[in-house]
C-alpha atoms as an extended CHARMM CRD file, in Angstrom:
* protein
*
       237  EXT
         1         1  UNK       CA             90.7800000000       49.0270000000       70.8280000000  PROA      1               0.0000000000
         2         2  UNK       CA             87.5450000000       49.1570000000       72.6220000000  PROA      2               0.0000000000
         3         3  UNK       CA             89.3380000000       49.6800000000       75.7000000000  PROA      3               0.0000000000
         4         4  UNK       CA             91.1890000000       52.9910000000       74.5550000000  PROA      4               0.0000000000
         5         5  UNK       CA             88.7700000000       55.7750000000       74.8590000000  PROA      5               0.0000000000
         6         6  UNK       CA             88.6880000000       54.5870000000       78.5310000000  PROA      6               0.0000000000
         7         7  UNK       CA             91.9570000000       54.4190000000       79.2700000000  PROA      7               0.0000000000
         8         8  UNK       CA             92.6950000000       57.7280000000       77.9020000000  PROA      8               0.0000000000
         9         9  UNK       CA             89.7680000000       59.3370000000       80.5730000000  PROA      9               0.0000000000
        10        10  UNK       CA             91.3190000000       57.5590000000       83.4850000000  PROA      10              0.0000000000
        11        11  UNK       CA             94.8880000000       59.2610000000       82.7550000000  PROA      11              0.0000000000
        12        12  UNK       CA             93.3430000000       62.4580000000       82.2240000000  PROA      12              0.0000000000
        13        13  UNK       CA             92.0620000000       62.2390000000       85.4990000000  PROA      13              0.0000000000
        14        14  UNK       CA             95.3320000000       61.2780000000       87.1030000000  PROA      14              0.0000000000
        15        15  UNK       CA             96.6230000000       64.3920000000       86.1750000000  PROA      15              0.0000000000
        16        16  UNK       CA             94.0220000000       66.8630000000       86.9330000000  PROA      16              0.0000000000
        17        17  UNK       CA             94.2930000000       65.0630000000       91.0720000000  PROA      17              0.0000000000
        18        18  UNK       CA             95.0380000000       67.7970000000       93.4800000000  PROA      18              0.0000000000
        19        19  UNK       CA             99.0570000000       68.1230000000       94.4820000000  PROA      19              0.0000000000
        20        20  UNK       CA             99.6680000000       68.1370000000       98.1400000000  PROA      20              0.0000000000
        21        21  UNK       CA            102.0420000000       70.9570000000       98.9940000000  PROA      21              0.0000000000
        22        22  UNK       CA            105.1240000000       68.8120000000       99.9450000000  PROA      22              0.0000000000
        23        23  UNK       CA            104.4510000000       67.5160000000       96.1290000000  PROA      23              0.0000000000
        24        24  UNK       CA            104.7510000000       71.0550000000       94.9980000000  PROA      24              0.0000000000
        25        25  UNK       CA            107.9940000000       71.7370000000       97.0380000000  PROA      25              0.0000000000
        26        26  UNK       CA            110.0480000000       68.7630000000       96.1840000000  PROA      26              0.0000000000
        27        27  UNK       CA            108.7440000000       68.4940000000       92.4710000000  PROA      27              0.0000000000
        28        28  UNK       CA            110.7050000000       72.0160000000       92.4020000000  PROA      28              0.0000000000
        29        29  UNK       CA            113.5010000000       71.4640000000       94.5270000000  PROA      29              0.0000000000
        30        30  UNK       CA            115.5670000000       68.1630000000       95.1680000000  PROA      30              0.0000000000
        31        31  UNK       CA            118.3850000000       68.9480000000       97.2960000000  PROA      31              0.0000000000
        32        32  UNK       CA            119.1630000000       65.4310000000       97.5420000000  PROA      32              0.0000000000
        33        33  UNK       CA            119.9690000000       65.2950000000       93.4250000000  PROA      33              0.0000000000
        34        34  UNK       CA            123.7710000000       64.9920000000       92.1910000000  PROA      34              0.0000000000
        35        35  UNK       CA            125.7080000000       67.8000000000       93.0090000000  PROA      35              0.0000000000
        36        36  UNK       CA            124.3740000000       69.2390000000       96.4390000000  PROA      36              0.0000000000
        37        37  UNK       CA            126.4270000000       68.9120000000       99.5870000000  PROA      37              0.0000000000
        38        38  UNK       CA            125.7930000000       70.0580000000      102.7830000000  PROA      38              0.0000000000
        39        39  UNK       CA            127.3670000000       73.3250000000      104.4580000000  PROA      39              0.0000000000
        40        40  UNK       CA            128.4570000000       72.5350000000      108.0520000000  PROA      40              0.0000000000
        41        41  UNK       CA            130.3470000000       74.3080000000      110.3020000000  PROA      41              0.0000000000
        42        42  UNK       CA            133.9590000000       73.9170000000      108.5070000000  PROA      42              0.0000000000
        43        43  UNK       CA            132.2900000000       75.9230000000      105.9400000000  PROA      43              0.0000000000
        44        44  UNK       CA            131.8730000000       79.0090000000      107.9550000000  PROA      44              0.0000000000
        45        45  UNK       CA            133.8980000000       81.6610000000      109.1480000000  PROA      45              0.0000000000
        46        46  UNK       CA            133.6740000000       84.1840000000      111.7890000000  PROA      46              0.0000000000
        47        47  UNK       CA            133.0170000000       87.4020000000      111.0080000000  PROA      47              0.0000000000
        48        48  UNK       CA            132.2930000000       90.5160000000      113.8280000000  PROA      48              0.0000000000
        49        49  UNK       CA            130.2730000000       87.9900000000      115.9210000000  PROA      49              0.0000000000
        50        50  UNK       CA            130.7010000000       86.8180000000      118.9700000000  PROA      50              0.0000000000
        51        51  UNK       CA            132.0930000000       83.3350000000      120.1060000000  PROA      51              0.0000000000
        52        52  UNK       CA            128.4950000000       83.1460000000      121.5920000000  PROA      52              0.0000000000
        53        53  UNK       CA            125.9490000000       83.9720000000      118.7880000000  PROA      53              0.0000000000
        54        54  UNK       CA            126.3860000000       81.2830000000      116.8380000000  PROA      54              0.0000000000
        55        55  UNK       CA            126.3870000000       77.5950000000      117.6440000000  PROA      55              0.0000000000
        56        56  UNK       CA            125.8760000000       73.8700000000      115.8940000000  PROA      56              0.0000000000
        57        57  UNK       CA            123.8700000000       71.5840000000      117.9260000000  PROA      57              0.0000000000
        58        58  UNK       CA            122.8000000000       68.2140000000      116.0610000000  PROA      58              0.0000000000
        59        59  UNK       CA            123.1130000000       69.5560000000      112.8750000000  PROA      59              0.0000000000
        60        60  UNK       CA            120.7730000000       72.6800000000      113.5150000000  PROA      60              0.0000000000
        61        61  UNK       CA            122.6370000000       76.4920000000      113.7930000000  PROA      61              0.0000000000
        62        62  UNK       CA            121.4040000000       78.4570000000      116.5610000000  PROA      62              0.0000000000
        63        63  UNK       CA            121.8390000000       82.4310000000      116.6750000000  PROA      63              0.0000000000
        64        64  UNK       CA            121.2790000000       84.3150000000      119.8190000000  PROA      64              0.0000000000
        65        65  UNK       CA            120.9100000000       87.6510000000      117.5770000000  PROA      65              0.0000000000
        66        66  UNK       CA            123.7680000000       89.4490000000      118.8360000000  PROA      66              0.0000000000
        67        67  UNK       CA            124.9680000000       91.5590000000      118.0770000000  PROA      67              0.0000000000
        68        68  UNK       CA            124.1250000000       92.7310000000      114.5240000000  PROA      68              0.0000000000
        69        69  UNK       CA            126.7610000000       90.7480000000      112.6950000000  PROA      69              0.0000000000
        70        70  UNK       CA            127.3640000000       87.5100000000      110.0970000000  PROA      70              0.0000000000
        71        71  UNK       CA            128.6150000000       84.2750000000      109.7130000000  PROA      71              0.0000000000
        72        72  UNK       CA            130.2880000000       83.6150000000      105.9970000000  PROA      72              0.0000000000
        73        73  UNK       CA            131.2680000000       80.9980000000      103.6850000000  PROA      73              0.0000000000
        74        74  UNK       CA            134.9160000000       80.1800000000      103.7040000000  PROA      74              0.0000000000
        75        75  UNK       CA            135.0890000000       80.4910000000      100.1380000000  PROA      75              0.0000000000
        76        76  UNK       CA            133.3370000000       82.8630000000       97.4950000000  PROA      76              0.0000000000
        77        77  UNK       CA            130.8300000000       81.5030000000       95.3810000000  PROA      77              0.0000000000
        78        78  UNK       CA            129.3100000000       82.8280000000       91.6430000000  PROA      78              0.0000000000
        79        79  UNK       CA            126.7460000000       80.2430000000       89.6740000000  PROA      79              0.0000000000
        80        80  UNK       CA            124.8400000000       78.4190000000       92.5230000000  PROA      80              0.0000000000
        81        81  UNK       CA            121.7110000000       76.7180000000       94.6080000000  PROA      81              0.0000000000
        82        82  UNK       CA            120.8040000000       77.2260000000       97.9400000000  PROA      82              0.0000000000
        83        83  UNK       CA            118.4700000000       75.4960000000       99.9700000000  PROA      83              0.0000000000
        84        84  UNK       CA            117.7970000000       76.5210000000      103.8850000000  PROA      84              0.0000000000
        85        85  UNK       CA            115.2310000000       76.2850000000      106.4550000000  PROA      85              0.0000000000
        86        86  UNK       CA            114.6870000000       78.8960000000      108.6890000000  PROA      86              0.0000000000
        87        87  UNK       CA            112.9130000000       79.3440000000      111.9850000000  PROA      87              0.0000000000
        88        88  UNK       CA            112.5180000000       82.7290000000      114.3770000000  PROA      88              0.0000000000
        89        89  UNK       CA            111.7850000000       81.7620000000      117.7100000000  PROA      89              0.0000000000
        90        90  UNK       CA            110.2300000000       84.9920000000      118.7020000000  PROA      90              0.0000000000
        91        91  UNK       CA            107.7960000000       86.8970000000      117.1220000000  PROA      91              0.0000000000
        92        92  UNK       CA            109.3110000000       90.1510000000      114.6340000000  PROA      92              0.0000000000
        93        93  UNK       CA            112.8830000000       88.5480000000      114.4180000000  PROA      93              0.0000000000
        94        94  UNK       CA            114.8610000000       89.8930000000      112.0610000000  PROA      94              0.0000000000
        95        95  UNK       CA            117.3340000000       88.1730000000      109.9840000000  PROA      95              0.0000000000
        96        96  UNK       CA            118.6690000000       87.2230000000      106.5800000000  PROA      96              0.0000000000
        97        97  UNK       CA            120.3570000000       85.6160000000      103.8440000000  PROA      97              0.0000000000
        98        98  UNK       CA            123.1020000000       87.7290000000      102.1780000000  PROA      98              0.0000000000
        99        99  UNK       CA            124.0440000000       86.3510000000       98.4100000000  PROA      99              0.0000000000
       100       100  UNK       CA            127.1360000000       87.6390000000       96.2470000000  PROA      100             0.0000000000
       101       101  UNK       CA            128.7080000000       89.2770000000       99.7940000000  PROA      101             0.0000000000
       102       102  UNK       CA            131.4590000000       91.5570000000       98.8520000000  PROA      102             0.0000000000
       103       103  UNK       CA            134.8410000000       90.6260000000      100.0360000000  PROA      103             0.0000000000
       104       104  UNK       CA            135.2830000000       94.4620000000      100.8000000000  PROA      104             0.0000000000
       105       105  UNK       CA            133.1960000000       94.5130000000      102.8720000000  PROA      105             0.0000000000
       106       106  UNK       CA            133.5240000000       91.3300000000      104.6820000000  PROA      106             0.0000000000
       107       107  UNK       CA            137.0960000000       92.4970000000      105.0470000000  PROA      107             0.0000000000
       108       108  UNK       CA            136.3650000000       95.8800000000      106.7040000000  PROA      108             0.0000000000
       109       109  UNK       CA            133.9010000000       94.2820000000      109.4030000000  PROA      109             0.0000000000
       110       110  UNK       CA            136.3690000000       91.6340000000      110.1270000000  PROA      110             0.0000000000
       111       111  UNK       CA            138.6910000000       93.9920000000      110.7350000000  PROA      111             0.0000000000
       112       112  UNK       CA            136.8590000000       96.8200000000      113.2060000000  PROA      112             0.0000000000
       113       113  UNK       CA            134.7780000000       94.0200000000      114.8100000000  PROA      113             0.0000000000
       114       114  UNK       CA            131.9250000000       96.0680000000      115.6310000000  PROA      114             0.0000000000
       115       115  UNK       CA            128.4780000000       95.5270000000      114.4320000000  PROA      115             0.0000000000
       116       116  UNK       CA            127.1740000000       95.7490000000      111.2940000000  PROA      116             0.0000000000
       117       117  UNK       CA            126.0210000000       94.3620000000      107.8580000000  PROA      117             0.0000000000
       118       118  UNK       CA            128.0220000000       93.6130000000      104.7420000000  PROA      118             0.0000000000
       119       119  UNK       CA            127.4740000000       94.4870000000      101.2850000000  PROA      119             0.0000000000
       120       120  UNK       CA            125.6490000000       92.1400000000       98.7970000000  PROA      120             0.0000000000
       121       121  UNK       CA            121.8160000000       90.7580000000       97.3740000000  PROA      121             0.0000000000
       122       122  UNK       CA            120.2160000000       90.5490000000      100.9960000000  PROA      122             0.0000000000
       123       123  UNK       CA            117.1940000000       87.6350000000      101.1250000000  PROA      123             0.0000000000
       124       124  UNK       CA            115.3940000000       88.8100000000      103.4330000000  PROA      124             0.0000000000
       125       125  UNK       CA            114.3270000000       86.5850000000      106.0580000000  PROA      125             0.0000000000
       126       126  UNK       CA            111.9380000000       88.5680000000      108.6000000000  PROA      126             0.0000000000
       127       127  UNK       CA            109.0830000000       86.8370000000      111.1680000000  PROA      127             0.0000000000
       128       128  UNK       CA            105.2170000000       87.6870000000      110.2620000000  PROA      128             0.0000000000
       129       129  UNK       CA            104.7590000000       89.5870000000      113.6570000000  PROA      129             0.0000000000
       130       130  UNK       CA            107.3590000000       92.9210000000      112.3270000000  PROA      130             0.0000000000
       131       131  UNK       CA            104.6410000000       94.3920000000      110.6250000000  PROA      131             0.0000000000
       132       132  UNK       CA            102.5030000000       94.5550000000      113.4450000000  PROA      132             0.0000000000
       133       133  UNK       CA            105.2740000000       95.8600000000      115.6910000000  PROA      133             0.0000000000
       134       134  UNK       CA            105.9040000000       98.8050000000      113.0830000000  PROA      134             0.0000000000
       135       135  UNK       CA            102.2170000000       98.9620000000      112.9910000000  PROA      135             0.0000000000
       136       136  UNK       CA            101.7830000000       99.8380000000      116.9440000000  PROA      136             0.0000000000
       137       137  UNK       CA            104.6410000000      101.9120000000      117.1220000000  PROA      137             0.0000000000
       138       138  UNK       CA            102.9290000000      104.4750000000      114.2110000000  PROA      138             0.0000000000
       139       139  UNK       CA            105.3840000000      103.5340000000      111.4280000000  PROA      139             0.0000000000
       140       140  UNK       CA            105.1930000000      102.8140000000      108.0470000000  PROA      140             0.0000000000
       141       141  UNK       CA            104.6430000000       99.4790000000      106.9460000000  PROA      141             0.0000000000
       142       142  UNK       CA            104.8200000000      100.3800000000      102.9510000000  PROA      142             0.0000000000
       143       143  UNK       CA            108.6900000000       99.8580000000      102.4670000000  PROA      143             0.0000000000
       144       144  UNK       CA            109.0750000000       96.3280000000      103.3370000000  PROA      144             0.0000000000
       145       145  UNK       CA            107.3740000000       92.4730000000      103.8740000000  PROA      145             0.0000000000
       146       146  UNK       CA            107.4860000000       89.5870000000      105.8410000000  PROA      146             0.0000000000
       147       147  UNK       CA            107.6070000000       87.0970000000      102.9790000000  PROA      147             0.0000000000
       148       148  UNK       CA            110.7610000000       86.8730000000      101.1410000000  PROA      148             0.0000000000
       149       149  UNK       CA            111.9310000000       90.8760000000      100.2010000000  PROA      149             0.0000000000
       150       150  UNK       CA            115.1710000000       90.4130000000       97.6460000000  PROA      150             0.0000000000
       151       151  UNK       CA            117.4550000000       93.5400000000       97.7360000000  PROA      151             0.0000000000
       152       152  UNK       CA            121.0490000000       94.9730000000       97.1440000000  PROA      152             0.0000000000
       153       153  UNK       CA            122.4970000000       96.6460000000       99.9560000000  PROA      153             0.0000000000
       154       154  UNK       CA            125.4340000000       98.9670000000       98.6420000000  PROA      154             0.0000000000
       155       155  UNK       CA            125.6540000000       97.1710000000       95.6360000000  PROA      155             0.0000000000
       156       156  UNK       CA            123.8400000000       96.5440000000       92.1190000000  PROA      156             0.0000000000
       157       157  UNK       CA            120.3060000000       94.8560000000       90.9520000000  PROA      157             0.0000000000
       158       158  UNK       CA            117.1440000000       95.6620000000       89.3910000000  PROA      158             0.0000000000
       159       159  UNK       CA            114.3450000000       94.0800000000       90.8800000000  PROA      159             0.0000000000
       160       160  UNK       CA            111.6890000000       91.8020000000       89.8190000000  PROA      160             0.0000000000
       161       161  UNK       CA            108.2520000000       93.2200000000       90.0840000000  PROA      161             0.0000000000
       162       162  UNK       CA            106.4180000000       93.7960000000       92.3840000000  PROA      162             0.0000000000
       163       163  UNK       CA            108.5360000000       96.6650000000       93.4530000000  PROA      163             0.0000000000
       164       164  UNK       CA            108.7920000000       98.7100000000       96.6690000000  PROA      164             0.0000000000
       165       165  UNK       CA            107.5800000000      102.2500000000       96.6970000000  PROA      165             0.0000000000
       166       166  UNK       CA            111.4480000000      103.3060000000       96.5310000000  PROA      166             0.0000000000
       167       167  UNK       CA            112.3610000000      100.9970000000       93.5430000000  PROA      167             0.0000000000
       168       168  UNK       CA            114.6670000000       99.3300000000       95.6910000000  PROA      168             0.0000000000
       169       169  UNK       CA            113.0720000000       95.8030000000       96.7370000000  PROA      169             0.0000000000
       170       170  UNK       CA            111.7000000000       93.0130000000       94.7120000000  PROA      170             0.0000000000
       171       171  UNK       CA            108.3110000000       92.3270000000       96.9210000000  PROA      171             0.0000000000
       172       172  UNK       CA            107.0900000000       88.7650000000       96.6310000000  PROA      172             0.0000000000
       173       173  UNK       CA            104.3750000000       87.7770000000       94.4370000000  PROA      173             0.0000000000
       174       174  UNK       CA            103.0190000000       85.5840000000       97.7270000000  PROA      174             0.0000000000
       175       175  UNK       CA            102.7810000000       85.7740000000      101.2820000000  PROA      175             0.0000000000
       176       176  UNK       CA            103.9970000000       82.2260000000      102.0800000000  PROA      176             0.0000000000
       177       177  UNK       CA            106.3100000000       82.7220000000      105.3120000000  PROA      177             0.0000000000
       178       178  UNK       CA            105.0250000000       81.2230000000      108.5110000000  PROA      178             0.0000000000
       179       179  UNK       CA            105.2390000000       82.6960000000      112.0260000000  PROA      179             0.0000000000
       180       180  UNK       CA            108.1630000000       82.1910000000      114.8710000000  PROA      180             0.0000000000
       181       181  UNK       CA            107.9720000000       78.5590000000      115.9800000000  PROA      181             0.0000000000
       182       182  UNK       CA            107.8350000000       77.2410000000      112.6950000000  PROA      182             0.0000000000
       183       183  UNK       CA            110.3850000000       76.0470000000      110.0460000000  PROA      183             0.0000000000
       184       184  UNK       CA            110.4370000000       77.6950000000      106.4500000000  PROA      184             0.0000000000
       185       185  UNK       CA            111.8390000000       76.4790000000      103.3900000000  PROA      185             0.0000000000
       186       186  UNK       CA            113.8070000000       79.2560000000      100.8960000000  PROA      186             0.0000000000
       187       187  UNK       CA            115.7970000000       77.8920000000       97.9630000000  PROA      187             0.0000000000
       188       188  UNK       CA            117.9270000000       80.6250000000       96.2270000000  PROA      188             0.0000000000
       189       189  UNK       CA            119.4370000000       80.2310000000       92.9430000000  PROA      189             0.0000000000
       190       190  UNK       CA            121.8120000000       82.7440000000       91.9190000000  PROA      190             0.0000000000
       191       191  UNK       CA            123.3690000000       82.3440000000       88.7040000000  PROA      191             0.0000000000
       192       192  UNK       CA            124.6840000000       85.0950000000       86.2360000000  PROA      192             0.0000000000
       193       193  UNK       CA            124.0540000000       88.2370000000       88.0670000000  PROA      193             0.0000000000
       194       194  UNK       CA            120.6990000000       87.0630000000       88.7250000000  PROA      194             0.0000000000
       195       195  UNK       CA            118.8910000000       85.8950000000       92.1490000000  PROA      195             0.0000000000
       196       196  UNK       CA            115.9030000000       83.9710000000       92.1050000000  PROA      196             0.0000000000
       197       197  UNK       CA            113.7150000000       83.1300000000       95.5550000000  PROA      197             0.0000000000
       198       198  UNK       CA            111.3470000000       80.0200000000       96.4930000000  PROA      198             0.0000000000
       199       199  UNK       CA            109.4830000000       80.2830000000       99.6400000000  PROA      199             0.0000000000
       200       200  UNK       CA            108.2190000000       76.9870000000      100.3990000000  PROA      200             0.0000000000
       201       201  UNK       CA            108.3100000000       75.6890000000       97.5970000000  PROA      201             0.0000000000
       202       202  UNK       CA            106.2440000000       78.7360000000       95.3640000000  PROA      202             0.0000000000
       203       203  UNK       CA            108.5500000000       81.3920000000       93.2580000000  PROA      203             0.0000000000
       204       204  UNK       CA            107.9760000000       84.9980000000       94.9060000000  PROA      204             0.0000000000
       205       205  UNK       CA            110.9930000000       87.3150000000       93.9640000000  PROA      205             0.0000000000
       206       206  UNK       CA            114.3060000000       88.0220000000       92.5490000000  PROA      206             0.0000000000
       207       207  UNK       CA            116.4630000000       90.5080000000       90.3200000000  PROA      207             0.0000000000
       208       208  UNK       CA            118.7110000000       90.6270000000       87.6280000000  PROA      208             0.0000000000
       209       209  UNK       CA            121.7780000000       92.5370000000       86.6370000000  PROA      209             0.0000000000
       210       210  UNK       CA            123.2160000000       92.0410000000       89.9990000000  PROA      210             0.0000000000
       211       211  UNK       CA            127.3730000000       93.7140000000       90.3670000000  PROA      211             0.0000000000
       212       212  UNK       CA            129.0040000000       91.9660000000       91.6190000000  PROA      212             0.0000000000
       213       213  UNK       CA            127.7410000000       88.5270000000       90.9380000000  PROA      213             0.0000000000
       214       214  UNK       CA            129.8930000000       86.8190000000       92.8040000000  PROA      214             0.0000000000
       215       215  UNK       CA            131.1240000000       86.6940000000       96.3750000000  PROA      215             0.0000000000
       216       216  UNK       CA            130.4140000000       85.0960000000       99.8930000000  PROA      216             0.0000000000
       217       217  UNK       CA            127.5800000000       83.8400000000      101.8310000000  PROA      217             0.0000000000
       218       218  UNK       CA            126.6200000000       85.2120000000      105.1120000000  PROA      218             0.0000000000
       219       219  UNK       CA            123.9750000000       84.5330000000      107.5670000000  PROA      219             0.0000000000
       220       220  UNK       CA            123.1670000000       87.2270000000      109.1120000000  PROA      220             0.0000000000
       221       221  UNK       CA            122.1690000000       87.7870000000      113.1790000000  PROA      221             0.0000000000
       222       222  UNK       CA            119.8150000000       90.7430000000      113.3580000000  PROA      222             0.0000000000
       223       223  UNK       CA            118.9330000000       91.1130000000      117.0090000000  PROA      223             0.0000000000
       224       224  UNK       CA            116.4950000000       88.1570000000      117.6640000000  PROA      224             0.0000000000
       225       225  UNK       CA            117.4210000000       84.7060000000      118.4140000000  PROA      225             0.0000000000
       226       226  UNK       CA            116.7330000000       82.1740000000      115.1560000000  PROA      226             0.0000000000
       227       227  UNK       CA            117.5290000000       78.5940000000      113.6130000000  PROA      227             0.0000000000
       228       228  UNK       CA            118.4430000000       77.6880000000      110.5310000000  PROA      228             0.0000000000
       229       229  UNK       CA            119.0340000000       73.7400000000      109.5990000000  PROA      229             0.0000000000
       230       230  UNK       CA            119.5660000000       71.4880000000      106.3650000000  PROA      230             0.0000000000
       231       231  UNK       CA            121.9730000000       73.7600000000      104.4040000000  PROA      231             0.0000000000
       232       232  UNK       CA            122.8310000000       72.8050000000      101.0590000000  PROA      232             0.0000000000
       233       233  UNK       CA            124.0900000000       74.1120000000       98.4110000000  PROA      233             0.0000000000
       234       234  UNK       CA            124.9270000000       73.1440000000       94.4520000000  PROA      234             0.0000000000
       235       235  UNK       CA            127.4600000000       74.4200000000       92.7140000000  PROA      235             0.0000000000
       236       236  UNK       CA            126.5730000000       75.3340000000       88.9390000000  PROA      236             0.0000000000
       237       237  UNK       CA            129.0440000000       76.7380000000       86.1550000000  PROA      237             0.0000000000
């Protein structure tokens, strides 16, 4: 019994040690527990891109950025997990993560096959360096950020706050994105009309009440060349 008081200090301790970041990340997200699989390229379909902008090599997927177009899931999805890494390799690219596609939509570009962008929750996933392009060309910076934007493009959501100017975008609560050149970590987990965005490894935005809540996956080529690597995804009920 002497030994108690001491033994209680030293665990205190333990717990009050500083957590590395990589702690932080997978202590949120496992992608390796029960139930996650990885997407590969027999889980994709063509869309209105090109036979050139996308391509698998080792396991990563490389997009040349054109033209303005997507890649989606064979199948629809409604309760689920996503985990991707993402890396622009030029400063400003432009790209995404489109949740709860339409199949509407997805129909109509597959059948004009021109460019263009579906309808769904877009994640956005956009390089550091955009704002200072906006910045030098004397436009406004106010409407968007570089960090992990959430918002519906001709469909339904109400954003988590912070909120952009225009109501429209759930702003994150932390500028966590790194520049072109280096990988980033977003999990997504969309479940019950509601969308829900880690960026590596930190909660930052989302919205609810999201119609439809259900639909495809795209990746989305937005004019500058990116990577994205380590795909996987959990179904939930």
């Amino acid at each position: 019994m002497k030994f108690l008081p001491i033994y209680r200090s030293f665990a205190v301790v333990l717990l009050l040690l500083p957590v590395t970041a990589e702690e932080k990340t997978s202590a949120i997200i496992n992608d390796q527990a029960p139930g996650f699989r990885d997407l590969v390229a027999e889980d994709f379909t063509k869309v209105n891109s090109t036979d050139a902008t996308w391509a698998w090599k080792n396991g990563t997927l490389h997009c040349s950025g054109d033209p303005v177009s997507v890649l989606r899931t064979s199948k629809e999805y409604k309760n689920f997990e996503l985990c991707v890494e993402w890396m622009h390799e030029k400063a400003a690219g432009n790209s995404g993560v489109f949740v709860w596609t339409t199949p509407e939509s997805i129909r109509k570009l597959t059948q004009n096959g021109k460019p263009g962008l579906p309808q769904g929750i877009e994640v956005q996933v956009l390089d550091p360096g955009f704002t200072d392009v906006m910045k030098k060309s004397g436009k406004s910076t106010d409407w968007f950020t570089c960090h992990g934007d959430v918002f519906p493009v001709g469909v339904k959501m109400k954003p988590f706050e912070p909120i952009s100017p225009d109501g429209s975008r759930s702003f994150p609560r932390k500028n966590l994105c790194l520049g072109h050149g280096q990988w980033n970590h977003y999990y997504i987990r969309a479940i019950n009309g509601e969308v829900r965005l880690w960026v590596n490894g930190h909660e930052v935005s989302g919205g609810a009440e999201c119609n439809p809540a259900s639909g495809f996956l795209c990746l989305e080529s937005e004019g500058s060349p990116i990577q994205f690597r380590k795909l996987r995804i959990r179904e939930l009920p």
